[in-house]
N, C-alpha and C positions, 0 to 999 in steps of 0.2 A: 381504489375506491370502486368500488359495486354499489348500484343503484336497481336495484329490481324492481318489477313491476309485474303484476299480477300474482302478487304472492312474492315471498324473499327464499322462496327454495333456492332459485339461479343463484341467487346473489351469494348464500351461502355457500353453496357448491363450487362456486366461480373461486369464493374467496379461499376457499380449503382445500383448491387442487391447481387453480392455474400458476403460484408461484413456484410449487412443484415440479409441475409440466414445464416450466419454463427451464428451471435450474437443469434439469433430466435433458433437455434436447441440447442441450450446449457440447460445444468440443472444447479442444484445448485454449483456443486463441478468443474466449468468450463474448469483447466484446467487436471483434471481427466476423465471428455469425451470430449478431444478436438479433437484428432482423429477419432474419432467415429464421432462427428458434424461437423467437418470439411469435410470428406467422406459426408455427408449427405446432406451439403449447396454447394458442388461440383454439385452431380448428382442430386439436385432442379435446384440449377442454369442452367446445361444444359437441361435437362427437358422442364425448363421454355422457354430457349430462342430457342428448336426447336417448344414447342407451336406455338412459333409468326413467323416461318418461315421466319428465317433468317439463309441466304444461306453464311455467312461467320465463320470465325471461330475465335478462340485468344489463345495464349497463356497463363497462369496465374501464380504468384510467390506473394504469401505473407510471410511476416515476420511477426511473431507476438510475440513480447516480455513479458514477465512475471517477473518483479526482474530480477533474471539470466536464466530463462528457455528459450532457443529461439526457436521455431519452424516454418520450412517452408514448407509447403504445395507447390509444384507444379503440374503444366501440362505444358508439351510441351518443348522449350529450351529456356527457358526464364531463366535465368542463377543466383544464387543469392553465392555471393562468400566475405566472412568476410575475411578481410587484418584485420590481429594482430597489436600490437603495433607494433611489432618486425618487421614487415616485413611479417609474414607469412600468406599464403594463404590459407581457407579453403573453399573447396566446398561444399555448405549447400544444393545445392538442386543436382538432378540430370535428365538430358537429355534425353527426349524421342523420342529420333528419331533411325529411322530404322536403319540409316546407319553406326551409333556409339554405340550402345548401343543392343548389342545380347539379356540380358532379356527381352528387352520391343520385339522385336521380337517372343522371346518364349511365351510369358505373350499373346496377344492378336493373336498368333496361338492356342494355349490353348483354346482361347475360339469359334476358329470354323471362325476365319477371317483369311485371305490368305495377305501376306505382299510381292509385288514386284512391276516391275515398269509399266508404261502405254505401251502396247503392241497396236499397229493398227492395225488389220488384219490382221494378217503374217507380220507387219513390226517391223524393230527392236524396243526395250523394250527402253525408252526414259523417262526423267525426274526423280527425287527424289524416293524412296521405298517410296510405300503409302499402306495405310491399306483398302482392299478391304471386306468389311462387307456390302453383299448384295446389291451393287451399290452404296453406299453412300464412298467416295475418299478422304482419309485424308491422308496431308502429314506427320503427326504428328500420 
């Protein structure tokens, strides 16, 4: 799933090259470095699509099945949630927004980016917590 925002270029982009990027970083033993290639066809895929200077962004949520292994890979709050036979609910992926989720907070102050809200000139702080890494504005 891709969920874009500010426009669906990412979202398109994302969805037309990261199953690609993923299939392409794999070895032999696939799902023994799925994590490893899956980290690696993420940050190509974005890579690639600030290459081509695009100014929007997307969410992303795969499921990728194995026999019984299931793994999801996300970015962003793109939500992926398996209902049981029984009724039960389980959340397979998890949330990256400021406003819910304290590690991701921690996680990208760690690395030297400042997380609050749009401040005007002395006026009050307004919209969503967004991650301010050198001028570039993510709400995500």
């Amino acid at each position: 799933m891709f969920d874009g925002h500010h426009g669906s270029g990412a979202a398109r982009y994302a969805k037309n090259n990261k199953l690609n990027n993923v299939l392409h970083a794999t070895r032999d033993e696939w799902l023994a470095v799925l994590p490893r290639s899956l980290v690696a066809a993420f940050v190509k895929t974005d890579k690639d699509l600030q290459a081509a200077v695009e100014s929007s962004g997307t969410t992303v949520t795969f499921v990728i099945i194995d026999e019984w292994v299931v793994t999801v890979p996300s970015v962003g709050d793109s939500r992926c949630i398996l209902e049981s036979a029984d009724g039960s609910l389980y959340h397979l992926s998890v949330d990256h927004r400021f406003d819910s989720n304290r590690d991701e907070v921690e996680r990208v102050t760690a690395w030297g980016s400042k997380v609050g809200q749009l401040n005007v000139v002395g006026g009050p702080e307004v919209g969503p917590l967004r991650c301010w890494t050198g001028g570039l504005s993510l709400s995500r």
